[in-house]
C-alpha positions in Angstrom: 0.0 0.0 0.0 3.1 2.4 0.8 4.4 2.0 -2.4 1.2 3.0 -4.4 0.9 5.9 -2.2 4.4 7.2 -3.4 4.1 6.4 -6.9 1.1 8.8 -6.8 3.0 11.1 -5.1 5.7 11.0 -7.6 3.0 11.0 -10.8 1.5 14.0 -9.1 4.9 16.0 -9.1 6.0 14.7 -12.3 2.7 16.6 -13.2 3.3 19.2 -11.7 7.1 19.9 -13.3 5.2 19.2 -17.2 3.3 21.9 -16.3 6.1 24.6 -15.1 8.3 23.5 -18.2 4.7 23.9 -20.7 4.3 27.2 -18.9 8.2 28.2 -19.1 8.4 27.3 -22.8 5.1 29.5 -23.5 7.2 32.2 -22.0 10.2 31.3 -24.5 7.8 31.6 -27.8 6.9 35.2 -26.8 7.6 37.7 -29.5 9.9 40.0 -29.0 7.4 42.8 -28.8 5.4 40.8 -25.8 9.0 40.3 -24.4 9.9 44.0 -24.1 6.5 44.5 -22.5 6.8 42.5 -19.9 10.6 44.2 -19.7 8.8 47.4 -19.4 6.3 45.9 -16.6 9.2 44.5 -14.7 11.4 47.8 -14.3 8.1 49.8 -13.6 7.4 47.5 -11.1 11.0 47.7 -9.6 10.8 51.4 -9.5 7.1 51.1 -7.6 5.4 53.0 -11.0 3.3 50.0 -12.0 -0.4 49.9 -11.0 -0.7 46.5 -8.9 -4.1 44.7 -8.1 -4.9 42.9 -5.4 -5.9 38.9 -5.9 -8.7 39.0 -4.5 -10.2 41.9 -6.6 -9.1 39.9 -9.5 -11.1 36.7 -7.8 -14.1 38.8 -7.8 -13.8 40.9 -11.2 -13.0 37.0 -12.8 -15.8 35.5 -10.8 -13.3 33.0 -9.6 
């Protein structure tokens, strides 16, 4: 019974690490126009000049 539970333990993490390398290579096929965007976002951010929301007003605006 132990050794079911870990091999569901390591399938659920191996799930888990697809998705973060799916999601990091969508980041990689950005165009270079999205890319300087987010560039743009990031140094606002860093200099406190970028509009933040808070998550749960985005809950609530998505209906999440």
């Amino acid at each position: 019974m132990e050794v079911i539970e870990i091999l569901r333990r390591i399938e659920r993490k191996l799930e888990e690490i697809d998705e973060k390398i799916e999601n990091f290579m969508g980041f990689c096929e950005l165009g270079e126009e999205e890319l300087e965007l987010i560039d743009k976002d990031i140094e606002a951010y860093e200099k406190g000049e970028l509009e933040l929301i808070d998550l749960e007003d985005v809950k609530r605006i998505l209906n999440v």
